[in-house]
N, C-alpha and C positions, 0 to 999 in steps of 0.2 A: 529668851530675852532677859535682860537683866532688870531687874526691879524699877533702875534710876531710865532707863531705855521705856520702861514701861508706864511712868510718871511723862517724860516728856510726851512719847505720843499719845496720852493722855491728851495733854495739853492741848498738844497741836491739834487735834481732834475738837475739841473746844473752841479753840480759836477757829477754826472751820467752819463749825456751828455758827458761831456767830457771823462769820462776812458770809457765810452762804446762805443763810436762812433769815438772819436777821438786817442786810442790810435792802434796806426798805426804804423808797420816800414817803409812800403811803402807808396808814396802819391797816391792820388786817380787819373786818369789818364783825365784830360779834353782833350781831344781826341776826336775826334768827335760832339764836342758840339760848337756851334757857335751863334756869338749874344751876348744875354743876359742872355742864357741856359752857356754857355762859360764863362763866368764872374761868375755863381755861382758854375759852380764846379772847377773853381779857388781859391774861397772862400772858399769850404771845402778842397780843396787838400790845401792850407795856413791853416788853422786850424790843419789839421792830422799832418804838418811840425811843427806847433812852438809846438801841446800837444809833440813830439817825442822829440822836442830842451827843453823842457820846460819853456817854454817862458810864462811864466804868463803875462808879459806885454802886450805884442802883442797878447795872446789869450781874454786879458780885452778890449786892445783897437782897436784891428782892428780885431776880427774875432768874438767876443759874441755882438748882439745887448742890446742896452742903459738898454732897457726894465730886461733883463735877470743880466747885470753888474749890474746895482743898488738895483735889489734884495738880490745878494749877498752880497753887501756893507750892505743895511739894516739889515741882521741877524746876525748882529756882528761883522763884521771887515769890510776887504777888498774883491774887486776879488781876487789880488793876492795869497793873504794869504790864501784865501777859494781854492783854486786851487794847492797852493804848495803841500800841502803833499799826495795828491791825484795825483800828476803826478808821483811823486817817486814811486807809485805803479803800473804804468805800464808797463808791455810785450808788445812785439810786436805782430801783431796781421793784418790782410789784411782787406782792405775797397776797393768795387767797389762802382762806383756812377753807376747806373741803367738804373735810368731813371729822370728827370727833367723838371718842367713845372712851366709855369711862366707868373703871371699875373699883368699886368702892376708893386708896386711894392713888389709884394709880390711872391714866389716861394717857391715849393717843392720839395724837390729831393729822391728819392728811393733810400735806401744802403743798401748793405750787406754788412754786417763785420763778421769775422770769430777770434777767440780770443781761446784758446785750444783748437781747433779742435769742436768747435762748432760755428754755422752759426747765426745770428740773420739776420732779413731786417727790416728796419727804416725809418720810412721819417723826414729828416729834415725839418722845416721850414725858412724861412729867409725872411729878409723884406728889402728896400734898405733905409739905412742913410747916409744921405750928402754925392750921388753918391756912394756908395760902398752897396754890399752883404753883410748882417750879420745873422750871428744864433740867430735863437730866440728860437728856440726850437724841442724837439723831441716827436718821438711819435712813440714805437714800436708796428709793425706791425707782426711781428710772435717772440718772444720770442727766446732765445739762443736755438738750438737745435743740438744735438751730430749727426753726419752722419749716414743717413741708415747701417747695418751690411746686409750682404747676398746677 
């Protein structure tokens, strides 16, 4: 693939992240988590908050790691702008955070999210910049799936 091929689905992958994982009418509940585990699912419950406010700003600079914003800037514009018309498409839709592990400064968090009545589970990644949790990235782990019938 060619490099500029390699920037867009970048992006697109990004954009993905975000209406799949982050659009949320409720935040994710950091409840039980304490430490360091506590700080990143603060991280993603501020992420599920500004895709719902649609906050392009705040989802480029305080909740998408450098790695993941500058991709998008490189496939032809901005975060921003790579993220606006993509939040105008989202429903509301319920995210638990799972489960959460964390190695010095890198983490993963296990989600479900449920989006019409279909479930996916997810692992975020995140990594820390200048003291703060960021998304770097996803990785699904079981596909949207419609509830068992019977």
């Amino acid at each position: 693939m060619t490099s500029s091929l390699n920037r867009v689905m970048a992006g697109a992958a990004i954009v993905a992240l975000t209406v799949a994982v982050g659009a949320c009418g409720e935040t994710a509940s950091t409840s039980g988590y304490k430490g360091e585990s506590h700080n990143v699912a603060q991280t993603i419950s501020n992420f599920q908050s500004d895709v719902a406010a649609h906050e392009q700003k705040k989802l480029c600079e305080r909740d998408l790691a450098a790695a993941l914003t500058g991709q998008l800037t490189r496939s032809g514009g901005s975060c921003q702008a790579a993220l606006k018309n993509q939040l105008l498409q989202i429903d509301a839709t319920g995210l638990t955070i799972e489960a959460i592990a964390v190695s010095g400064g890198k983490a993963t968090a296990r989600v479900k999210s449920t989006y019409s009545g279909k479930t996916a589970i997810s692992a975020l990644t995140l990594v820390k910049e200048g003291g703060r949790w960021k998304i770097s990235g996803t990785t699904a782990i079981r596909p949207p799936q419609a509830p068992k019938k019977g």
